[in-house]
N, C-alpha and C positions, 0 to 999 in steps of 0.2 A: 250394197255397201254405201256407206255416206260419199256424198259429192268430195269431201275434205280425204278421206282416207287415202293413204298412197297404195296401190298395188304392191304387193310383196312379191318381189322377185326371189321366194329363198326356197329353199327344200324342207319347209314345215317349222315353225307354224304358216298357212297363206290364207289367202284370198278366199276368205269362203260367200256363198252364194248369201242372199239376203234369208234367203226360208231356211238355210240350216240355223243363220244368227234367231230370226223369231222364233225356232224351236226350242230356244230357251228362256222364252217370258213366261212360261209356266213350272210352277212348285210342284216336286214329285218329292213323296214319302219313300224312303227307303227300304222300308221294311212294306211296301205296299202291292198286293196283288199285283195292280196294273203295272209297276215299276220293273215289280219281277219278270212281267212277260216280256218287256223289252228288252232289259238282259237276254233273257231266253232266245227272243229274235233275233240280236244280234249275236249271240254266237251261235246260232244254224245258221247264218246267212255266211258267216265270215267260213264257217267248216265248208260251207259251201263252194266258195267262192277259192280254199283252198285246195278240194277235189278229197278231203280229210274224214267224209262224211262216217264212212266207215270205218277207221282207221286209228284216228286221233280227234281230242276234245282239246275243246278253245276255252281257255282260262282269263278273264280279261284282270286287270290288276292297273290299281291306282299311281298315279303320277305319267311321268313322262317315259320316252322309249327307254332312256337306261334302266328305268326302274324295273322293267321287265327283260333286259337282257341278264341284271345279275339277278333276278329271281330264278330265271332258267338256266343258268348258270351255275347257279347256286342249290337247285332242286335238281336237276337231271343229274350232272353229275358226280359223280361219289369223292371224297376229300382225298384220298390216292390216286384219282385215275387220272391217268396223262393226258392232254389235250393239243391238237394242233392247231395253231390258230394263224390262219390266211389276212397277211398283215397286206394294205397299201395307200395305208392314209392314217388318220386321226382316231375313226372308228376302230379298224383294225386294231389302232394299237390302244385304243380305252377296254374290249376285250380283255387282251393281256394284264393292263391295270388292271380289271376288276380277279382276274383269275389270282393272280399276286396278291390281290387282298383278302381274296378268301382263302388262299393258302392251296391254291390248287395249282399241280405241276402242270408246265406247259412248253412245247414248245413251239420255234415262231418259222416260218417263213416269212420273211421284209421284201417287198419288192422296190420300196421306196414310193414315189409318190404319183405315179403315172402309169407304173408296169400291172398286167393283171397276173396273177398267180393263175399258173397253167396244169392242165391234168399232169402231165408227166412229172413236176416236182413234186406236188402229192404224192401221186405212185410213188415216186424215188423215195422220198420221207418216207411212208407208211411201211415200204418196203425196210428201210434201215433201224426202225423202231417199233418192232411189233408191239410194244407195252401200248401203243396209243388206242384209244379206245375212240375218242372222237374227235371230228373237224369242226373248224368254227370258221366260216366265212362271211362278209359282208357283202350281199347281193349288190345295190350301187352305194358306193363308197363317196358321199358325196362331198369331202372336201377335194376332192379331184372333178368329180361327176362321172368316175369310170364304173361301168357295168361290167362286172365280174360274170365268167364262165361257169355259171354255175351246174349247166345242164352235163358238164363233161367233167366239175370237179365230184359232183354227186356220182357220177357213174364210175369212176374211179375207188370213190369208197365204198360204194355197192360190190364192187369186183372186192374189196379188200377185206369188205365185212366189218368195217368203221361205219360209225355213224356220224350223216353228219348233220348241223343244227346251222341256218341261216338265221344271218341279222338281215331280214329285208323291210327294213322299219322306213326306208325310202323307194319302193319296188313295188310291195304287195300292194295289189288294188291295179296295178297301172303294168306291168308285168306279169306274163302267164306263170307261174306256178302250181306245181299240183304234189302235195305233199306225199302223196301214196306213191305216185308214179316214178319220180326220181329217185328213190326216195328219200325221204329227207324225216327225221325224229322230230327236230322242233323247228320251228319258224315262228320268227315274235316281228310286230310291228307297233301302228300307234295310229291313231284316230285323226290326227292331222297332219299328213301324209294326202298318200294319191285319194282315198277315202273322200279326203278333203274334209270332214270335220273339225272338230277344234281343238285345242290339246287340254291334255287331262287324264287320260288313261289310259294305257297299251292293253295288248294281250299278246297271247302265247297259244300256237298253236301244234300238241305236244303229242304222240303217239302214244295213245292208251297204256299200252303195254307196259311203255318206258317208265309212263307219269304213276302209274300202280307202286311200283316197282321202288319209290323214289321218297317211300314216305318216310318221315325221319331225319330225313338226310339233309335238310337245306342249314343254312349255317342263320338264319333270320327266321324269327316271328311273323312278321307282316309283309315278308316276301316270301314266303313259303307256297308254292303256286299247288303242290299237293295238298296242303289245309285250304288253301283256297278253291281248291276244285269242290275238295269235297266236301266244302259248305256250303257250297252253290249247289252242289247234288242233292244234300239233305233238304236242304230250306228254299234255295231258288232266290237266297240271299247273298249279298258279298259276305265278306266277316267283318271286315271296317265299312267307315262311313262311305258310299260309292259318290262319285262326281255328279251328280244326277242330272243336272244341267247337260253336261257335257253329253252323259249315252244317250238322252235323245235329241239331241242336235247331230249326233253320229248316226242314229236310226235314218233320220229326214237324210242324211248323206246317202246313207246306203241306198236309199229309196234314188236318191238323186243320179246313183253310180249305174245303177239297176236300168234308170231310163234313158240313160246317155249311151247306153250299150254294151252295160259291164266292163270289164277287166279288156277287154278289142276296142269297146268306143274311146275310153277312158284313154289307151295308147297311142290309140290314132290322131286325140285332138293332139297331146303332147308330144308323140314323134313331129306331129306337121308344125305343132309350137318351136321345138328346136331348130328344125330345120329351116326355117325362116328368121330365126333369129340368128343363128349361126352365119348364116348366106349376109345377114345385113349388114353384120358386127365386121364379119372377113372383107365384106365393100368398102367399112368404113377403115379397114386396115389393121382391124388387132386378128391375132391369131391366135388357136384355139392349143391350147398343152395336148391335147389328146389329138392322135389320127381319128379318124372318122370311127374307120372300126369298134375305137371302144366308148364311142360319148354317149352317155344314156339320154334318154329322155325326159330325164328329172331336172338335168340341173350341169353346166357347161362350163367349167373354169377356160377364162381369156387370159393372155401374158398381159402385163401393162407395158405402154409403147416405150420403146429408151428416149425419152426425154426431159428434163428438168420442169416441164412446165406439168407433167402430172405427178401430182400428191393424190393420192385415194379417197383419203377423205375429205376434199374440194370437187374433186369425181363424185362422189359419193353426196354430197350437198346439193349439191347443181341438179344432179336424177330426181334426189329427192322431190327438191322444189317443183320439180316437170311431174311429179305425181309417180314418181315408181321409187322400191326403195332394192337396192340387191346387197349382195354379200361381201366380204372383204374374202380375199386369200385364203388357203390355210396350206400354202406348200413349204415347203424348206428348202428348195433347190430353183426358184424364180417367182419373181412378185408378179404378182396376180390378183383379180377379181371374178368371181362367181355370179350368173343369170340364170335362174331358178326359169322353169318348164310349165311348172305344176301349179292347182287352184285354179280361179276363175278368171283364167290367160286363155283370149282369143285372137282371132287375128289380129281385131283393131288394136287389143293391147299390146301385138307384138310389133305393130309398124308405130305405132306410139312411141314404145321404148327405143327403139332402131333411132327412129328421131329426136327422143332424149338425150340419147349418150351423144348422138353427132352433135346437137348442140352444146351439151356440157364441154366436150372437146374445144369447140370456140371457145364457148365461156374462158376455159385456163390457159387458152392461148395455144392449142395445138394444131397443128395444119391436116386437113385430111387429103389422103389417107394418113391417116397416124404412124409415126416411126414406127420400124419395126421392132420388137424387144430385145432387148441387150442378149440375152441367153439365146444361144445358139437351135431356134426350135426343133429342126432334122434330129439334132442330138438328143434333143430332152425327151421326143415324141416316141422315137420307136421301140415298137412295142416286143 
């Protein structure tokens, strides 16, 4: 990266390494042999990496993650079938938006902005509403930074005979998953994530069966993930224009994920990233909305302290200037700010930052340890 650029403390787009950025100084034909085969690469590495190899094919699709949640959304399931959708943040509920706008019934469990949706309310749900045919849940939900149950909300509807479909568009790459084994129908994410490439195009990874099964049915043209499969079957081409830039700067990523130690190394730097960041931040006196239990290792909403002398975005300026940039809020129930895990965050960047925030703290006049937050945390926190 440039000496000038600030470290992105967020949960995608981040910090990508210098050789995935040079993997884009070169022109690729889209319609070109060699272009096709990196497609090809990259979706047997990502089935790979989803455990899917058998099972389900990976559909990559242009734009950003939402682009490919309502494409899966909108292809898998059928315009009467009911859906349950595992609400606990922002994500959660832009699912529902989009189910809403495609005219698809649904219903919700809310847990608000901090709780994780747990097996037995599913059970209960699935149990009171046989019509539901599938689950939608957000693996980590990161305008919280909480890490969703998924290995027990899956097993749940495996017992019930629902299927269920993850958004782990902040998870995959950096969290174990295995699409057969839990099992899970679809799983969609996006290229600049734990991946760490850049953004520009998701995919979808969808269970054969389902994805056959599915043709006809999407409510879009150019999110139809079934036409897009199977023009990538026929010809080993997208059907629109693809990002071309971007799938091989995601190749060199993959490559990059591959030598750091996969899906184990990739968690390890980023668990040891939070955990040191978490440990600095709680020194310097802010406290974390989530118990331990449920903070991922993506990305960690802090309360902001109860005092007049912080404004966020003076917080937010002062970081900047020290060279990191991170996220504002996104709860409705205490103000808060977000520190991203993920990208080309190492130690030195995490004691770096530790030492930005404590000086921006000066900067606005706050005394450390920092007040403690106004909102009562015991109450907000438990889970």
């Amino acid at each position: 990266m440039s000496s000038n650029d600030p470290y992105l403390l967020t949960p995608g787009p981040l910090t990508t390494s210098a050789t995935v950025k040079q993997a884009m100084l070169h022109d690729w034909g889209s319609w070109d042999g060699d272009f096709n085969a990196m497609t090809a690469g990259v979706c047997e590495r990502l089935l790979k990496v989803a455990g899917g190899e058998d099972s389900h094919v990976c559909i990559p699709m242009q734009g950003s993650g939402t682009f490919v949640v309502e494409a899966t959304l909108g292809t898998v399931i059928r315009p009467s079938s009911r859906t349950l959708v595992l609400m606990n943040g922002a994500y959660g509920q832009r699912i529902g938006k989009i189910l809403t706008t495609l005219g698809r019934p649904y219903l919700a469990i809310d847990k608000g902005d901090y709780r994780p949706p747990r097996g037995s309310e599913v059970a209960e749900a699935l149990a009171a509403n046989p019509d539901i045919e599938q689950v939608v849940v957000v693996h980590c939900e990161t305008s919280s930074g909480i890490l969703n149950p998924i290995e027990e909300i899956a097993a749940v509807c495996s017992k019930a005979g629902r299927r269920l479909i993850i958004d782990s568009m902040s998870a995959f790459g950096a969290l174990p998953v295995n699409v057969a084994q839990l099992p899970c129908a679809a799983l969609v994410s996006s290229a600049n994530k734990c991946f760490e490439g850049v953004p520009g195009f998701s995919f979808a990874i969808v269970d054969r069966e389902l994805l056959t099964a599915s043709a006809g049915q999407c409510h879009s043209l150019s999110l139809d993930l079934h036409d897009q499969w199977q023009y990538l079957e026929k010809t080993g081409q997208w059907r629109y224009t693809p990002p071309t830039h971007v799938v091989a700067a995601f190749l060199q990523a993959m490559n990059e994920h591959e030598i750091e130690g996969g899906v184990a190394g990739r968690l390890a730097r980023y668990t040891r990233n939070r955990d040191r960041l978490v440990a600095g931040l709680r020194d310097l006196g802010f406290q974390t909305l989530l118990v331990d239990e449920w903070l991922s290792p993506i990305i960690t909403t802090f309360l902001s302290p109860d005092s007049p002398a912080f404004e966020f975005r003076r917080f937010y300026d002062a970081i900047k200037q020290r060279g990191f940039v991170i996220y504002p809020g996104k709860l409705t129930i205490a103000d808060s700010f977000r520190v991203g895990c993920i990208g080309q965050l190492h130690d030195a960047q995490i004691d770096a930052v530790i030492e930005a925030v404590a000086d921006a703290c000066l900067e606005l006049g706050l005394t450390l340890p920092v007040p403690a937050p106004a909102d009562a945390p015991d109450n907000l926190r438990t889970a």
